[in-house]
KOLROTOR-388602 format. One record per residue: residue in one letter; x, y, z of N, C-alpha, C in turn. Coordinates in steps of 0.001 Angstrom, whole numbers, padded with zeros to 6 digits, always signed. Each point is the difference from the previous one (the first is absolute). Layout:
<recs>
AXYZXYZXYZ ...
</recs>
This chain:
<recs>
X+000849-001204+000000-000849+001204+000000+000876+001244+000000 X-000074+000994-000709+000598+001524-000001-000175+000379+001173 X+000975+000271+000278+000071+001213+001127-000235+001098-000233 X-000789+000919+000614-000047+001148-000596+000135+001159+001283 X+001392+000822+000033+000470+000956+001040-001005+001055+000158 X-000228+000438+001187-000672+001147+000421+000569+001481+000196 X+001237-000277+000328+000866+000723-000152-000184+001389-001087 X+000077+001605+000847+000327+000973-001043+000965+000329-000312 X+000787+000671-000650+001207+000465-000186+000480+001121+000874 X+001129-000018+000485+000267+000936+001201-000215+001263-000780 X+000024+000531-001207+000019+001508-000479-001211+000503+000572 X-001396-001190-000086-001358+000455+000281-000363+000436+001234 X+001031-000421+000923-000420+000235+001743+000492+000942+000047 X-000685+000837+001234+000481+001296+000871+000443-000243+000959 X+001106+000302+000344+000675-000468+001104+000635+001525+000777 X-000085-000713+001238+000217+001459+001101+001596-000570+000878 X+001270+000563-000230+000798-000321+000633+000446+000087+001178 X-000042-000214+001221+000592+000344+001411+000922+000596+000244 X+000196+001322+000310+001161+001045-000021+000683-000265+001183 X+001156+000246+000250+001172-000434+001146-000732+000999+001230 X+000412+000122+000817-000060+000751+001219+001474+001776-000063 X-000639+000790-000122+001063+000959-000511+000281+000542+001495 X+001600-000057+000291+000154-000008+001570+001328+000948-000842 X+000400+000395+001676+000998+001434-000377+001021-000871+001715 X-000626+000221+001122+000762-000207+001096+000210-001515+000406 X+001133-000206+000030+000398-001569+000667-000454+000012+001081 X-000220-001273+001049-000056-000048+001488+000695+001282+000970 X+001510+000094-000186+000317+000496+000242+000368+001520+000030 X-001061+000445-000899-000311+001675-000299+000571+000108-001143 X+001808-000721+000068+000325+000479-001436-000801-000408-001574 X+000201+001402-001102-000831-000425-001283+000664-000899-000622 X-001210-000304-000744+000848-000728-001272+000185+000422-001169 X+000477-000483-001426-000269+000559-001399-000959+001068+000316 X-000980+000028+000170-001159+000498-000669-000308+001657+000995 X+001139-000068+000551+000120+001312+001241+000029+001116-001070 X+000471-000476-001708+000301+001100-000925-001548+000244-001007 X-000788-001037+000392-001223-000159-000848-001206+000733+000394 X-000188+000979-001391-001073+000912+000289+000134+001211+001458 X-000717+000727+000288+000021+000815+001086+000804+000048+001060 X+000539+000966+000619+000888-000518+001058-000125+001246+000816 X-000705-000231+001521-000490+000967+001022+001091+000919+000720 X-000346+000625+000030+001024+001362+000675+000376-000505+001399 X+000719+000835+000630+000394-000495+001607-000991+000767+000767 X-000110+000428-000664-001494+001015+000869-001136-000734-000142 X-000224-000480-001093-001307-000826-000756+000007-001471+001517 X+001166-000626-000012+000339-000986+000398-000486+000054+001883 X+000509+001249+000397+000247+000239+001412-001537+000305+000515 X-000678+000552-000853-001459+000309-000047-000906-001220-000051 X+000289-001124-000973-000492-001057-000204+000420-000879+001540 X+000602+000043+000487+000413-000651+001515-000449+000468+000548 X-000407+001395+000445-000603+000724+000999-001757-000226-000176 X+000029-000049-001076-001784-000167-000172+000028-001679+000238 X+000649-001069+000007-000074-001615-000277+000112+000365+001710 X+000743+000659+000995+000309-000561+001152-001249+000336+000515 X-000380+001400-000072-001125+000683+000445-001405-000941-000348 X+000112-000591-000944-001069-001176-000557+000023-001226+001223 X+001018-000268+000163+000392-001724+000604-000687+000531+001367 X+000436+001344+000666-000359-000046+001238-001358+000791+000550 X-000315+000597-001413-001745+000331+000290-000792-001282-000063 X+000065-000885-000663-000460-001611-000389-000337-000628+001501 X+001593-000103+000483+000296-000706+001456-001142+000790+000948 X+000513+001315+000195-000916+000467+000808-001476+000137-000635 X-000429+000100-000454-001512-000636-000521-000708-001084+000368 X+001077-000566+000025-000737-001777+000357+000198+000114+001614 X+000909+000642+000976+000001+000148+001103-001677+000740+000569 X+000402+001354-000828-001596+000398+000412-001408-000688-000674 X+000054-000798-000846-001181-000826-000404-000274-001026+001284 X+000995-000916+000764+000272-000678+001011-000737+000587+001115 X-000048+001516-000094-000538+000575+001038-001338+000806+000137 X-000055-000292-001340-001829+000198+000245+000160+001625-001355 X+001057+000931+000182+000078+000823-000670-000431+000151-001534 X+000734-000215-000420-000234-000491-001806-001373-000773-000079 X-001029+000955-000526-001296-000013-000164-000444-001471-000984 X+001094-000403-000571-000838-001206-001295+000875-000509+000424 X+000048-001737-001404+000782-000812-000440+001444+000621+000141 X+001195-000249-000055+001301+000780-000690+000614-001307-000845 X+000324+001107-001039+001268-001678-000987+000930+000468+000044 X+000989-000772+000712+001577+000450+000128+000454+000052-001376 X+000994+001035+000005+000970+000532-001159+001701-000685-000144 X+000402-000086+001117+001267-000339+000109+000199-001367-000915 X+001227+000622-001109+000156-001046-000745-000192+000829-001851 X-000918+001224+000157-000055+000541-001350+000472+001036+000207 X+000841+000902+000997+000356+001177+000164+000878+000039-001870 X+000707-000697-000194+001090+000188-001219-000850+000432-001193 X-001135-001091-000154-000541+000216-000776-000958+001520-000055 X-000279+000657+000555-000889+001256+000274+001019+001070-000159 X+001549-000161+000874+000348+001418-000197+000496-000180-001271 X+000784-001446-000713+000652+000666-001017-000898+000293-001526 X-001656-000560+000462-000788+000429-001189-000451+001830+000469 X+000115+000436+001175-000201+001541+000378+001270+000492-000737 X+001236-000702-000168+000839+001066-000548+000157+000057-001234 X-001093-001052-000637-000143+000069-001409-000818+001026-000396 X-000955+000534+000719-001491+001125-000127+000437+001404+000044 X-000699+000815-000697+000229+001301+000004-000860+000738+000991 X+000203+000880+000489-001470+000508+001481-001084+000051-001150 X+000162+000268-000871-001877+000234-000669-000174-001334-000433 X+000508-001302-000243-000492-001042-000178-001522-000375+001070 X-000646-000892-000742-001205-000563+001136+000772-001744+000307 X-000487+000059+001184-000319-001623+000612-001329-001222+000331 X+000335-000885-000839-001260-000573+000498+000195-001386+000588 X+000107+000350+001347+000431-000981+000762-000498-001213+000647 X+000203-000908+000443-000528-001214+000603+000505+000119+001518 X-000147-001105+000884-000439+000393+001759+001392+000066-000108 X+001326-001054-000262+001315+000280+000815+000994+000966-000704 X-000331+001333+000211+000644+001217-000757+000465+000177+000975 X+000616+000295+001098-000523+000638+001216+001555+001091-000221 X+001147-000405-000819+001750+000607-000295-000582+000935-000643 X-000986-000295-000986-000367+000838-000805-000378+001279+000310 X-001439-000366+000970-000335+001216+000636+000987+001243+000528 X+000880-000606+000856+000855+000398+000440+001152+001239-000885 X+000008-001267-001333+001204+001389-000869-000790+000699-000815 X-001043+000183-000326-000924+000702-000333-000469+001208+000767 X+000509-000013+000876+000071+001276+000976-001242-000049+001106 X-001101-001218+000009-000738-000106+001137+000176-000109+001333 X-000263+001072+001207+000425+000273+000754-000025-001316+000943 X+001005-000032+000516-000571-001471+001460-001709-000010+000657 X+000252+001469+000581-001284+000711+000883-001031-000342-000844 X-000086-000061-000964-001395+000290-001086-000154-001615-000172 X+001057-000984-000007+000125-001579-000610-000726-000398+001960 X+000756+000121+000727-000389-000067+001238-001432+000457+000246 X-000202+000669-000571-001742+000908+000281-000851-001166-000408 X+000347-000410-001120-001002-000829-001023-000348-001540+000838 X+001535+000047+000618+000364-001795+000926-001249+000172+001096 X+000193+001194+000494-000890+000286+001489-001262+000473-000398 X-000632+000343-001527-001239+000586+000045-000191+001014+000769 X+001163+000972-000147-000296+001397+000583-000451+001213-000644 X+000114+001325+000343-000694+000825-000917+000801+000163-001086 X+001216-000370+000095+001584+000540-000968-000397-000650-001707 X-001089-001417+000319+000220-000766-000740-001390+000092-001033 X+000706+000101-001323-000364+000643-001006-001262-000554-000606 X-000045-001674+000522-001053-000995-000606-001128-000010+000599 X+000242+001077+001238-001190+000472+001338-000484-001549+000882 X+001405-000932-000208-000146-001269+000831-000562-001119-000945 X-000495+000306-000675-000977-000792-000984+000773-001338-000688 X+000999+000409-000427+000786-001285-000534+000834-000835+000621 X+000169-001250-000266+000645-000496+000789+001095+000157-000264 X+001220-000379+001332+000771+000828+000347+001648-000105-001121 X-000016-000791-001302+001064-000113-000271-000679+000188-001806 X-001454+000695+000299-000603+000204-001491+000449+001599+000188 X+001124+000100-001317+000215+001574-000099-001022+000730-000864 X-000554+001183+000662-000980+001053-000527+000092+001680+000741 X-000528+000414-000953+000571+001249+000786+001243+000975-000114 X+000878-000544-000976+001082+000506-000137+000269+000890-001227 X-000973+000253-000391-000145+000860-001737+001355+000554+000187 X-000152+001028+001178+001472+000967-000295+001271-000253+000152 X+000474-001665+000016+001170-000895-000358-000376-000656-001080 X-000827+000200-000646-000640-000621-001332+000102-001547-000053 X-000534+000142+001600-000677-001476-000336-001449+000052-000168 X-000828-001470-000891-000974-000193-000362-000512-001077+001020 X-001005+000006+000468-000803-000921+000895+000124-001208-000639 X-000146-000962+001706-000081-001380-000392-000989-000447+000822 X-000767-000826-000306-000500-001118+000989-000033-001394+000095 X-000552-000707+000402-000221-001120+000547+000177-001345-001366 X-000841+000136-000744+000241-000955-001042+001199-000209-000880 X+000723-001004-000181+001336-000459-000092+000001+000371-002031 X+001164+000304-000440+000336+000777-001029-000864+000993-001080 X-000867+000304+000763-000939+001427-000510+000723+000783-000431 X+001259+000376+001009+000896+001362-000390+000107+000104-001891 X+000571-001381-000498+000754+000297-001434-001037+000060-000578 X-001310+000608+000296-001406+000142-000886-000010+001413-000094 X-000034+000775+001289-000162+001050-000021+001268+001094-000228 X+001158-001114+000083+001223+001160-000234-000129-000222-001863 X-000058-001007-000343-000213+000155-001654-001129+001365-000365 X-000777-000041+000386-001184+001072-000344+000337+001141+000659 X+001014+000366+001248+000247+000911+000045+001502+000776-000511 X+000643-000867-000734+001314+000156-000655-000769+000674-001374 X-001189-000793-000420-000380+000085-001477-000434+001453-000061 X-000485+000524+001268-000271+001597+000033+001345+000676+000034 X+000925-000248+000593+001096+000781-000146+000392+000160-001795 X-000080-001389-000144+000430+000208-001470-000743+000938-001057 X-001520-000222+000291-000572+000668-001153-000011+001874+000696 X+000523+000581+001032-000083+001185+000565+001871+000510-000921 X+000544-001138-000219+001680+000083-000512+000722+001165+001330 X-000428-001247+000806+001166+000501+001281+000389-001310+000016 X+001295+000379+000814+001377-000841+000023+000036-000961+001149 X-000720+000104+001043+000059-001063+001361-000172-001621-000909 X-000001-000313+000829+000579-001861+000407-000856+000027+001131 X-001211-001486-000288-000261-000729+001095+000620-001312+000337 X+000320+000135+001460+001307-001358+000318-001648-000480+000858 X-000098-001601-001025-000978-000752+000868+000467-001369+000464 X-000316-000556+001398+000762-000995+000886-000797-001088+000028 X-000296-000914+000427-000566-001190+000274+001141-000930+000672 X-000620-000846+000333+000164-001284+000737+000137-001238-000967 X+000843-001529+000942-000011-000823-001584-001481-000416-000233 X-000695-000116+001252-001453-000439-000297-000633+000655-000545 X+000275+001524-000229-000407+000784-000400-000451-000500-001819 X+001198-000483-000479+000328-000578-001213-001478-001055-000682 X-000471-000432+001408-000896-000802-000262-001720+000132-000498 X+000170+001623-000238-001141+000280+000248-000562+000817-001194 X-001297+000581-000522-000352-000007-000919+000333+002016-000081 X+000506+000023+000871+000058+001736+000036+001490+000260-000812 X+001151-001189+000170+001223-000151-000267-000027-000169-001642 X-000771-001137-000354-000227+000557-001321-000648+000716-001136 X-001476+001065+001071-000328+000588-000700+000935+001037-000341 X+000914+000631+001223+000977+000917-000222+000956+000369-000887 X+000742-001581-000175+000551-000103-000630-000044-000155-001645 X-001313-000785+000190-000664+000204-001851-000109+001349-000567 X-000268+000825+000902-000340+001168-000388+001323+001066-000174 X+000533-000575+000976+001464+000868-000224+000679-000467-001365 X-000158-000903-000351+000424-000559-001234-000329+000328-001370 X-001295+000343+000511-000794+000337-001218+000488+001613-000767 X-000594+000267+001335+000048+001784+000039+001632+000926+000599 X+000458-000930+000036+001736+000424+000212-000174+001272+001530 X-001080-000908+000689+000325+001069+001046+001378+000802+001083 X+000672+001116+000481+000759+000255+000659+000004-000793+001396 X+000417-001239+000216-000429-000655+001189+001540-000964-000032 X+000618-000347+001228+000862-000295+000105-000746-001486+001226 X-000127-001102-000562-000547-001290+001289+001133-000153+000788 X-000103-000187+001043+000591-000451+001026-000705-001617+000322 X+000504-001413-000017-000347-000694+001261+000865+000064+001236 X-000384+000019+000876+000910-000681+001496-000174-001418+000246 X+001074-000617-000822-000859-001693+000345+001296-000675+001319 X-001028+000113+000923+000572-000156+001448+000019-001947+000408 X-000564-000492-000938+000548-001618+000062-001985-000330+000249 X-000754+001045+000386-001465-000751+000779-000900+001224+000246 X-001148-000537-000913-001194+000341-000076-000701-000354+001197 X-000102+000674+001266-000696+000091+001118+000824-001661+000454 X-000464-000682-000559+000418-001915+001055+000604-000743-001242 X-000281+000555-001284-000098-000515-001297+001828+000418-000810 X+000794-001286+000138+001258+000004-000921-000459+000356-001340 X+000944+000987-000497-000063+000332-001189-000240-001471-001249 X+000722-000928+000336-000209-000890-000782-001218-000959-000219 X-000975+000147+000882-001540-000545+000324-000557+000591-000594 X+000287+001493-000498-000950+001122-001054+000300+000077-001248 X+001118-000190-000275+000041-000032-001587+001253-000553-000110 X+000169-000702-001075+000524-001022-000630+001341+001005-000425 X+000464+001037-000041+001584+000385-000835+000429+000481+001354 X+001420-000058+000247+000659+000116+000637+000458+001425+000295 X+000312+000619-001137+000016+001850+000025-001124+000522-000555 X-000450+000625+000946-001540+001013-000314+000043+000808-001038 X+001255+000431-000289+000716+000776-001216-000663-000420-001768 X-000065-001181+000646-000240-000552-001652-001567+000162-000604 X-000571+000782+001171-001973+000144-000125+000221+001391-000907 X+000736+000374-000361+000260+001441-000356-000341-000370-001742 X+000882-001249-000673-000094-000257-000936-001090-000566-000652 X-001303+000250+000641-001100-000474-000634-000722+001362-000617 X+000703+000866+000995-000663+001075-000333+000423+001055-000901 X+001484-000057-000721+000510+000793-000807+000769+000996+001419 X+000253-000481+000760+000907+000767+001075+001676-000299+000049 X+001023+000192+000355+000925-000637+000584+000197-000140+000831 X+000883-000949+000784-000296-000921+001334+001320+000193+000129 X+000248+000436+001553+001070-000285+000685-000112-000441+001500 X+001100-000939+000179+000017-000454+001396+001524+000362+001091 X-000026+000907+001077+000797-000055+000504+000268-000070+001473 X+000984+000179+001027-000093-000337+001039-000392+001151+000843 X-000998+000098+000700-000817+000653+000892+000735+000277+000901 X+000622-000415+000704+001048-000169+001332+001355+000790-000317 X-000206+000452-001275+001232+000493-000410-000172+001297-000555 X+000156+001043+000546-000367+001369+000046+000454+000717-001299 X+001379-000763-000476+000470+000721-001131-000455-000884-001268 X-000219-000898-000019-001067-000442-000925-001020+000138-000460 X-001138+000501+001012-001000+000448-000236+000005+001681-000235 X+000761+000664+000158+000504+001526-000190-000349-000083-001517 X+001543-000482-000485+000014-000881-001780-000762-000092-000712 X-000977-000730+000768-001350-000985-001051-000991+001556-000202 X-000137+000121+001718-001372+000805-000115+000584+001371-000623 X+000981+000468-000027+000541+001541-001468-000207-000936-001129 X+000265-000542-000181-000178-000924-001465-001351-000184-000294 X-000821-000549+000977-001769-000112-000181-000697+001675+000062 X+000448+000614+000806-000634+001180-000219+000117+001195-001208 X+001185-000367-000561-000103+000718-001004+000118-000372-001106 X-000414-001203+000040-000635-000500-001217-001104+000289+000030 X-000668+000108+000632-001679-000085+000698-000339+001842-000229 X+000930+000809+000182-000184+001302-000206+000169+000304-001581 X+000683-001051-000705-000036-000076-001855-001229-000786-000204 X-000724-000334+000724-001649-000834-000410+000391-001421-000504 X+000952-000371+000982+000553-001696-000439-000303-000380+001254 X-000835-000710+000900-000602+000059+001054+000927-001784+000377 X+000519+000350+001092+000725-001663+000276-000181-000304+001219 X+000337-001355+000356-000583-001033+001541+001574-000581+000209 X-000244+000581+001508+001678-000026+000582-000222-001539+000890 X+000002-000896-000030+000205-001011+001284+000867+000043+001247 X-000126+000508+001377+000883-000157+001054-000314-000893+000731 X+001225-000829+000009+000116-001054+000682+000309+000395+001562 X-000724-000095+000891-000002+000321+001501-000344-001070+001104 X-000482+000064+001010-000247-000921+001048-000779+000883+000622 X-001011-000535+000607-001014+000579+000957+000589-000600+001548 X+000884+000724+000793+000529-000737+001333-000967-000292+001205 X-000818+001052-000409-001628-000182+001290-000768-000512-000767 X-001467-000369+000768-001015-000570-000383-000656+000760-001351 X-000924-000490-000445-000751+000871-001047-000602+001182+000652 X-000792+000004+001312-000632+000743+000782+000408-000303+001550 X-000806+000895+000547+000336-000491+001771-001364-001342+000114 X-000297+000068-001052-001444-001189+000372+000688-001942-000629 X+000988+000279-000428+000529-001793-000284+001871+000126+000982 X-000143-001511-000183+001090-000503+000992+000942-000582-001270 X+001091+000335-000548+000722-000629-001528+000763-001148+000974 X+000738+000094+001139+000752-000540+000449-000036-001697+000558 X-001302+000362+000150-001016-001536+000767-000474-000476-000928 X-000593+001047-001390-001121-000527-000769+000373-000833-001304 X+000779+001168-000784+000427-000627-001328+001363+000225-000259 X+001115+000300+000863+000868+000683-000613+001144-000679+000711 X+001176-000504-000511+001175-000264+000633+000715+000615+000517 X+000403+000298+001114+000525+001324+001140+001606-000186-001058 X+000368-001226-000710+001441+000045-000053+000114+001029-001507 X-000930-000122-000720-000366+000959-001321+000119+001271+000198 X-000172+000481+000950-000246+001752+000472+001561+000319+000099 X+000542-001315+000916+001272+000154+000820+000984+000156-001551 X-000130-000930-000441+001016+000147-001894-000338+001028-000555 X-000883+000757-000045-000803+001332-000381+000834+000969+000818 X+000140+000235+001030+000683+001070+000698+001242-000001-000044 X+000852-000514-001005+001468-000348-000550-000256+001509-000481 X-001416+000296-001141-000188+001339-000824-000385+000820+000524 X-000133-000109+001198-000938+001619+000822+000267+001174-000558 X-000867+000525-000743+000018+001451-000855+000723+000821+000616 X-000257+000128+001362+000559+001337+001216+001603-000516-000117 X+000203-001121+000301+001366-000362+000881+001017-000243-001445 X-000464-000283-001517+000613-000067-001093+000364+000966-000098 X-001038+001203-000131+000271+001121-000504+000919+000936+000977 X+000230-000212+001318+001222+000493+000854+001380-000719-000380 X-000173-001387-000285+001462-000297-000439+000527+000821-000996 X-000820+000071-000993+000344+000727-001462+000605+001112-000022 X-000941+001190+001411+000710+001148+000220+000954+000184+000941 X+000481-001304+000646+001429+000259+000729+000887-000349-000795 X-000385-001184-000699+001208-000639-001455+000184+001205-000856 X-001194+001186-000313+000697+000950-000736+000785+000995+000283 X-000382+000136+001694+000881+001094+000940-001226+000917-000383 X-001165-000139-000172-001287+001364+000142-000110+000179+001279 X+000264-001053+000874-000382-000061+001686+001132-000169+000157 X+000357+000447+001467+001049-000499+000588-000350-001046+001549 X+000837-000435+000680-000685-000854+001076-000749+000869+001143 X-000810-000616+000222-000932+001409+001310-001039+000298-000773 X+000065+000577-001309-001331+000700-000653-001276-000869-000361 X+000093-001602-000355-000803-000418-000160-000901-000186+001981 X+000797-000012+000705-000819+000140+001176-000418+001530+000292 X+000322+001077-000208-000598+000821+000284-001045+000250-001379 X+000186-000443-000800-001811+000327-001079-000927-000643+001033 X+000227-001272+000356-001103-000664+001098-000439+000348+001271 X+000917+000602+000618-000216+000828+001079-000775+000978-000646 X+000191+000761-000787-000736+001135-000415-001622-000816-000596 X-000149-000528-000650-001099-001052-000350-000641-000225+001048 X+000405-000307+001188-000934+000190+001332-000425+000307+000334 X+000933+001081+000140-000555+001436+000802-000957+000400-000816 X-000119+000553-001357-000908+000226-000835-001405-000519-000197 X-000029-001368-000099-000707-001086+000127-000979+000478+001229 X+000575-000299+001721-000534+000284+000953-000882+001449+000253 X+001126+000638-000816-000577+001377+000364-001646+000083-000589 X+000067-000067-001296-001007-000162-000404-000937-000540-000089 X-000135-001149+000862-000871-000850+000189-000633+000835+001217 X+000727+000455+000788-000208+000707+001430-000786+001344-000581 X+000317+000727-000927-001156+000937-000646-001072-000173-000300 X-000115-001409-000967-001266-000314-000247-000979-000041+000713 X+000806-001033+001269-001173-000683+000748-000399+001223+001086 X+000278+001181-000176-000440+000951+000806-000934+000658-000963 X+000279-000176-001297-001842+000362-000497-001090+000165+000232 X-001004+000409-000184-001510-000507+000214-000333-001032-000488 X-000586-001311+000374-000506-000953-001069-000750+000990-001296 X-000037-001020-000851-001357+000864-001175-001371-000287+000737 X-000698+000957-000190-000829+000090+000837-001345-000783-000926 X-000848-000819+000978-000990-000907-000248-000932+000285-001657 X-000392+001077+000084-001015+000888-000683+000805-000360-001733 X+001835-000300-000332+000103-000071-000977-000385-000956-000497 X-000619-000879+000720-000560-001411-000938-000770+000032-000705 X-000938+000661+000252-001105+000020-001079-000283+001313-000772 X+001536+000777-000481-000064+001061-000708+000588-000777-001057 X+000249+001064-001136+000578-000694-001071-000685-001043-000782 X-001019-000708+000566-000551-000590-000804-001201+000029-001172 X-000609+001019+000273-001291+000276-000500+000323+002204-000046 X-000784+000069-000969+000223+001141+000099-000956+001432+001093 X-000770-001390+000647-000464+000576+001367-000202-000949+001121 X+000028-000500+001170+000172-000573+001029-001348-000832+000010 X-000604-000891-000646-001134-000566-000008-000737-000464+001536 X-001036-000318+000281-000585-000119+001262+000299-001389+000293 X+000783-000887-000375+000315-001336-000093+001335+000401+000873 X+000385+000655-000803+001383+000549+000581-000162+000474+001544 X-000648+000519-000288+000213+001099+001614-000505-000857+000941 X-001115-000947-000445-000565-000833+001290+001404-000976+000408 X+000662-000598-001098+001196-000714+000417+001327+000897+000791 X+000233+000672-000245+000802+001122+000816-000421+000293+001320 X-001287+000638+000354-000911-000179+000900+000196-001256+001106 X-000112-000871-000787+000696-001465+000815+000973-000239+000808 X+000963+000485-001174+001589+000105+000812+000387+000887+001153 
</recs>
């Protein structure tokens, strides 16, 4: 009997290739080759990017101290672990750029010029805080005049609305860049590729960010989708895909000048950072007991964004010995201080709950207020 092959010819398939991991710092701080590739941050750029990553690590810590204590009004999702990734995509942005961010920005906030007092206001639901308490506590809103764009609750919405709001920049022919973030689960979701279809289509000014931190809330990246670099989702869409190391401050500097201004020529591209989430998803799951190997975190903190990126600047002589402990001392004090402002606020007062919603206070409303 004939055999007859099923087989197509490889010319006919589309095939999506797996891009390397684009890394700049060894273990040991020192660069490698690629210390000469593309962009290369000032000592000022650099010293700034540490001061906003330390100031990140230890607003995080103390967050989860005051969540412990009843303070911190919601959920919190620890940050520690993406500081690299946030400041060195802030030193890719111009101040008039927009952001459209997802919950673990928190470096971001920070080099964007958002005050502690005002980030602290929002933690405590005080009057400082811009969302008038309303959001939960790691959904950024409120920040127009750091040009950030609101987020909430439902998982990769952002790359819907930063496409449609990039597409206005474009047709007004102003020059900003929207830098939009997600999560790897984020990847999974139908907001990820409406965004992206559309950015494709319409060549929007939008620069993607993922943070793929190894886990979608309990969920390994590899239980959600079948390719190994998230990078390669780019190529369905007429995008280019890059993947690099998150943990590595001067890498992601690189990528994200490289993604953003392509994205400001209407070539709109998806950066992959490879990171680690070191805390839970939220203060509401246990990773350590539940799904997660305590020894995985421990091989993970070989890259600690904070403690890499200090080798780098004593190996270059930007720091000398002593200075990386006094940024942290100063990070404290700062940190504390401002937390100690906030919480001397007024709460937001009861009555904002049921404003804002209706364009008059309905009798539904007031009887429920009434209640409280």
């Amino acid at each position: 009997m004939l055999e007859i092959s099923l087989e197509i010819p490889r010319q006919y398939t589309a095939e999506a290739r797996e891009p390397q991991v684009f890394r700049v710092l060894n273990d040991d701080g020192a660069p490698d080759e690629a210390y000469d590739v593309g962009y290369r941050p000032t000592e000022s750029e650099l010293v700034n990017a540490h001061r906003w990553m330390v100031l990140g690590r230890v607003l995080d810590r103390q967050a989860l101290l005051y969540h412990r204590m009843g303070k911190v009004k919601s959920t919190y999702g620890p940050h520690e672990g993406h500081e690299a990734a946030d400041a060195g995509t802030a030193l890719a942005l111009r101040p008039e750029d927009w952001v459209a961010p997802y919950y673990r920005n928190l470096t971001l906030l920070i080099a964007r010029g958002v005050p502690l007092e005002t980030i602290w206001a929002k933690f405590f639901a005080k009057a400082g805080d811009s969302d008038k308490g309303r959001n939960l506590t790691v959904e950024w809103g409120g920040f127009k005049k750091w040009r950030f764009l609101s987020i909430g609750a439902p998982i990769g919405h952002q790359y819907i609305y930063a496409v449609g709001f990039a597409y206005a920049l474009k047709y007004m022919r102003r020059e900003e860049v929207v830098a939009a973030y997600i999560g790897d689960g984020g990847t999974s979701t139908n907001g990820f590729h409406a965004g992206l279809n559309f950015a494709g289509v319409y060549k929007t000014p939008v620069a993607f960010f993922i943070y793929n931190n190894q886990y979608a809330i309990s969920t390994p990246a590899a239980r959600q989708t079948a390719v190994r670099r998230l990078a390669v989702k780019a190529v369905a869409y007429g995008l280019e895909g890059v993947s690099a190391d998150g943990m590595d401050l001067l890498a992601v500097v690189k990528t994200a000048k490289w993604a953003v201004e392509k994205a400001r020529r209407g070539e709109p591209v998806l950066v992959e950072y490879l990171t680690y989430r070191f805390g839970p998803h939220t203060t509401a799951d246990d990773p350590l007991t539940r799904y997660r190997d305590p020894k995985e975190a421990e091989e993970w903190r070989r890259r600690d964004p904070v403690s890499l990126l200090e080798k780098f600047l004593l190996w270059s002589g930007i720091y000398k010995e002593g200075e990386v402990k006094a940024v942290w001392e100063e990070a404290e004090r700062a940190v504390k201080e401002a937390a100690k402002a906030a919480e001397a606020q007024p709460d937001v007062p009861l009555e904002e709950a049921v404003k804002d919603v209706y364009s008059f206070v309905p009798r539904s409303l007031r009887e429920w207020l009434e209640e409280l």
